[in-house]
N, C-alpha and C positions, 0 to 999 in steps of 0.2 A: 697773319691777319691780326690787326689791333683790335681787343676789343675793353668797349670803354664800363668803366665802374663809376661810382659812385656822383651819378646823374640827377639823385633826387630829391636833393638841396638846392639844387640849380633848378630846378623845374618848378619845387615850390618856393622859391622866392617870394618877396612881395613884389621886388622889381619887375621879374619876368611876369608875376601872374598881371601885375597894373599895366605891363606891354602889350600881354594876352589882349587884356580887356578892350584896350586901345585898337588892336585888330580886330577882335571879335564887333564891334561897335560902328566898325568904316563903312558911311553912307547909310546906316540903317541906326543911327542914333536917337534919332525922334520915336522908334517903335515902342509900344507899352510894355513889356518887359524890357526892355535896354532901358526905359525909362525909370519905369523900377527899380530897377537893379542899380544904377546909377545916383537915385536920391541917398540913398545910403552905402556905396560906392566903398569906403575904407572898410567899412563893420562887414560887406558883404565880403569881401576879399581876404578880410582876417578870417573868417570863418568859414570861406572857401580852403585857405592855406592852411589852419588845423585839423580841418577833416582829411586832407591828405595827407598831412605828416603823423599824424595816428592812422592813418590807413583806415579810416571810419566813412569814408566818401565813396558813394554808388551814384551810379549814374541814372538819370533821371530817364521819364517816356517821353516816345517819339512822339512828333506832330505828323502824320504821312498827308500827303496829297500826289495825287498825280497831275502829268506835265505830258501832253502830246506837243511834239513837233514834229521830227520824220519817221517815230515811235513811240509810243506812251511807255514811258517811265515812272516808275512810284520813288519819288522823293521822300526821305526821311528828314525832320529838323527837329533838331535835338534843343533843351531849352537852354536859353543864353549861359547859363550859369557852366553848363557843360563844356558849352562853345568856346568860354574863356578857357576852359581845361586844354581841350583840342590843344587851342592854340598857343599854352603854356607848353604842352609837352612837344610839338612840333618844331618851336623853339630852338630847344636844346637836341632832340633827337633826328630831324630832317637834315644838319648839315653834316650829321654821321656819318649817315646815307648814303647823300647826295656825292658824295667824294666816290663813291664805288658804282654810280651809276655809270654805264657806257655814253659818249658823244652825243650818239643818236639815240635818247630816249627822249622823248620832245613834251609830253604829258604833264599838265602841272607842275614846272619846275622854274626855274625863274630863269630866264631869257632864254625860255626853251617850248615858245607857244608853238601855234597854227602856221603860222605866216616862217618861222624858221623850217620846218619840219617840213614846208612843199618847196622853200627857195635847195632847200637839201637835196631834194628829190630830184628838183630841178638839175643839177648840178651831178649829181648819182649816172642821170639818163646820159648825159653829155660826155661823161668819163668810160660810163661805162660802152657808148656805143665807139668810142674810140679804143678804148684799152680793148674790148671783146675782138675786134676789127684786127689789131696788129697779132693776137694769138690765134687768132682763125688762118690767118697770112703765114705763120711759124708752122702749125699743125698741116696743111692744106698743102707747105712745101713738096711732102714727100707722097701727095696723094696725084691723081691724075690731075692732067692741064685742066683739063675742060671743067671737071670740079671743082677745081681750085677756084677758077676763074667765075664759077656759079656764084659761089657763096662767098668771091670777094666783093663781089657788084651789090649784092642784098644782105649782108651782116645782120643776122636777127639778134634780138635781144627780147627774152623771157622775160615773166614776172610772177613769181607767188606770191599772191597777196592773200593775208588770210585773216578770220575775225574770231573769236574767242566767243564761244556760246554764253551768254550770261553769266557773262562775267563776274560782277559784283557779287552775287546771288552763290556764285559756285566757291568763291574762297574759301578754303578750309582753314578753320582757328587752330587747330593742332599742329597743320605745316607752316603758318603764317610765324607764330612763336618760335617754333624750331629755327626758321629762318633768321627771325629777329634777332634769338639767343646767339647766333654766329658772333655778333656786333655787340651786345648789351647783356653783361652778368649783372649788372645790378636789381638785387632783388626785388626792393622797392617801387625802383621805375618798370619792371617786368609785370610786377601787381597791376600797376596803374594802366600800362599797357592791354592787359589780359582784362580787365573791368571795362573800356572801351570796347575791346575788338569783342566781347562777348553781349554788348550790350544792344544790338540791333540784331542780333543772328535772324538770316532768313527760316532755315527748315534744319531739323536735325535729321543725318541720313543716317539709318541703321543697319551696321553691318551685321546683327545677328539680332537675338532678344535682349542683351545685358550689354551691348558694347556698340555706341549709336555719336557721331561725329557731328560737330557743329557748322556750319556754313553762313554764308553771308558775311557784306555788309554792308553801313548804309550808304547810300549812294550820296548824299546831302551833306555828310561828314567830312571836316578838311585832311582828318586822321586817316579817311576812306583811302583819299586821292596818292598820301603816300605809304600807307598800306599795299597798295594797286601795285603804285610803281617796285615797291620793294618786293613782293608777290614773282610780279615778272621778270628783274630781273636777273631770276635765276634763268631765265629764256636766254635774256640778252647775253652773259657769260657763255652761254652751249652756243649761242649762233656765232659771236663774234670772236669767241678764242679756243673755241674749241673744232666746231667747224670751218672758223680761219672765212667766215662769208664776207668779203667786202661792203654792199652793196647792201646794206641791213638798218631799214628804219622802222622805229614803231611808235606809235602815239597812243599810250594806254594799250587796248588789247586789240587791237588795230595796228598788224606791220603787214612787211611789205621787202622782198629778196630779189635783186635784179643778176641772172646771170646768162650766160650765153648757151646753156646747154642744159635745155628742155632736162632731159635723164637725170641729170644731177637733181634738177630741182622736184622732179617727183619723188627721189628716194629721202631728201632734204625736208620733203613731206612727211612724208613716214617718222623718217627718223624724228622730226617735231610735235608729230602726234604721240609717239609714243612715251617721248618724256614729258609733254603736257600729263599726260593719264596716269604715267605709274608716278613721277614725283610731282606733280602739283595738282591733279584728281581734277584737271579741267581739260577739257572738248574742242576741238575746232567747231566752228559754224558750219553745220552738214553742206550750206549756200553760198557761202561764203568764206570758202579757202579754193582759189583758183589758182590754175598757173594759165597763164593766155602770153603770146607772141606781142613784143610794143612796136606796131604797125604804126598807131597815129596818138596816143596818149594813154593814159592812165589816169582812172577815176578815184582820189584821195585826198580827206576831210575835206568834203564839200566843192571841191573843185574838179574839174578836168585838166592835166595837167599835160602840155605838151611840149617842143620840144625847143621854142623861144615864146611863150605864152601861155595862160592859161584862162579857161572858161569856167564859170559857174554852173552847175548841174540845172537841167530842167525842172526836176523835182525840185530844187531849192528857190527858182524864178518863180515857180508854178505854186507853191507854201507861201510866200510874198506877196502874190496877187491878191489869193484868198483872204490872208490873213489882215491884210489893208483893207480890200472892201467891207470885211466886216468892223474893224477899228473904225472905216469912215462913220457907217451905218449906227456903231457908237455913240460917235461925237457927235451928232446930226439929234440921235436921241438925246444929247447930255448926259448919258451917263458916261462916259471919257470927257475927262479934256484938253484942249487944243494942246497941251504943253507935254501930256505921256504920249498923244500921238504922235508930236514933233518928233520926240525922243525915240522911238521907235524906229520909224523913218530915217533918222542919221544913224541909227544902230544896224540897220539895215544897210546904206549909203556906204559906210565906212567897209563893209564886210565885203561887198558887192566891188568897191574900186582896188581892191587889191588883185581882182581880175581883169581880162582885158573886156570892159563893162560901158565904153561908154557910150555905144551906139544901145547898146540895150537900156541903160538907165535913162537914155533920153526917149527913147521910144517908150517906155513905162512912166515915166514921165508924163508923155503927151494922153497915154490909154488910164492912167487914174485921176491924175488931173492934180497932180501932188509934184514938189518940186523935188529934184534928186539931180542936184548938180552934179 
């Protein structure tokens, strides 16, 4: 395994950190600190750049607010000056990474959204109801006719899908580092590392009186998102080269294992729970780690997913209604206007047509009184 040195020259830059800024800035440039930060834009940046090459730079407090959609969530946002950091060191350190990620890791990664991660799936079920089919046919040779002939008519195909208990909340900083240090000796970029990943910790857990472990981080962070993926995967290398699992997608802490043989995939449980806990000190969702038979579809990121088409969840139609009449009810007051609710609506529109939606978006359509071509 390569791993890389002397990264933190390159990260402090003035080039990279003035690219930084230019990400950090996209769409939210008119905001009072972007604005700030921006009148005096070279002197803020020269004296962002010496505090990190003296290693004299701490990272600043959160802003938190919470965010309900199909869960409430506490967002953390860090101040712009930080944000530029982020996105200086992601810069240089994300295409490291991103080289040792597996196929199917679909979670903030570039050209590796929503919409790829269910046409996969899509794709998974079709392979795999064929491939499972011709080894059921091999196996079933040497069993009785009449069985064979059972279970060549009806071909099952299983699904363990499973969800990581709070997630963000649970990452540990002591194995997060270890992990990192695999890829990056530089000492430097290690500091600057280790000053982020400790600067949101949610709770410290203590394993005795004098010996107590950090956790968390923040969810609002772009360092967060590939923390996460780097965090997992150590998942992804045990399922797909260790266990040899074809059929293995995951988006953030959300996967998801198609095989034909229920048995396997319970011990396949096990066996994932176990190296969740001893090496990375995180939980399956007590609710959320199933194996269930794929009769007619499969429910993943937001859609129903079947076997030439796909639906949007009811709960997600049903959050849409709401959340519209009360936007209406808004803009009726004036306090919205006509132009964040448009906006809304085609953010809505565009999520909704990548299912098969269009007898529903006309029918919702004619029940709010709002256009949704």
């Amino acid at each position: 395994m390569k791993r890389y040195n002397n990264l933190f020259q390159t990260i402090c830059s003035f080039q990279n950190l003035h690219l930084a800024y230019l990400k950090a800035r996209k769409c939210k440039r008119y905001r009072d600190e972007i604005l700030e930060f921006s009148y005096n834009l070279e002197e803020n940046l020269l004296k962002l750049q010496e505090e990190l090459l003296s290693q004299t730079y701490r990272h600043g407090s959160y802003r938190e607010f919470i965010i309900c959609d199909s869960k409430k969530r506490c967002i953390k946002a860090a101040p712009f000056r930080d944000r530029v950091v982020h996105h200086a060191l992601c810069n240089v350190i994300e295409p490291i990474f991103d080289k040792g990620f597996i196929y199917d890791s679909y979670a903030c990664r570039e050209k590796r959204g929503t919409h790829k991660a269910i046409k996969r799936l899509e794709k998974y079920l079709k392979l795999a109801s064929s491939g499972f089919t011709r080894e059921r046919e091999r196996e079933r040779e040497r069993e009785r006719e009449r069985e064979r002939e059972i279970n060549l008519r009806a071909p099952k195909i299983y699904c363990l899908q499973c969800d990581i208990s709070k997630y963000f909340d649970s990452i540990d900083h002591k194995v997060l580092l270890t992990i990192v240090k695999k890829k990056i000796i530089d000492s430097k970029t290690l500091w600057l590392l280790e000053e982020i990943i400790n600067s949101g910790y949610s709770k410290k857990v203590f394993e005795n009186l004098f010996d107590f472990r950090l956790t968390g981080i923040p969810i609002g962070n772009l360092t967060s998102q590939l923390f996460a993926n780097i965090y997992l995967n150590e998942l992804d290398q045990l399922v797909k080269h260790r266990l040899r699992e074809r059929f293995y997608i995951r988006y953030m802490d959300d996967f998801l294992i198609l095989n034909c043989d229920k048995k396997a995939l319970h011990n396949l449980k096990q066996t994932i729970k176990e190296f969740l806990s001893e090496r990375l000190m995180l939980a399956l969702h007590p609710k959320k780690a199933n194996i269930f038979p794929v009769r007619t579809d499969v429910d993943f990121l937001g859609y129903r997913i079947f076997g030439n088409y796909r639906l949007l969840r009811k709960s997600t139609v049903q959050r849409f209604i709401k959340r519209t009449k009360f936007y209406q009810k808004m803009l009726n007051k004036g306090i919205m206007n006509q132009g964040k609710f448009n906006n809304s609506l085609q953010s809505w529109f565009a999520y909704a047509k990548f299912g098969n939606s269009w007898l529903l978006r006309k029918n919702l359509s004619e029940k709010l009184k709002v256009e949704l071509n």
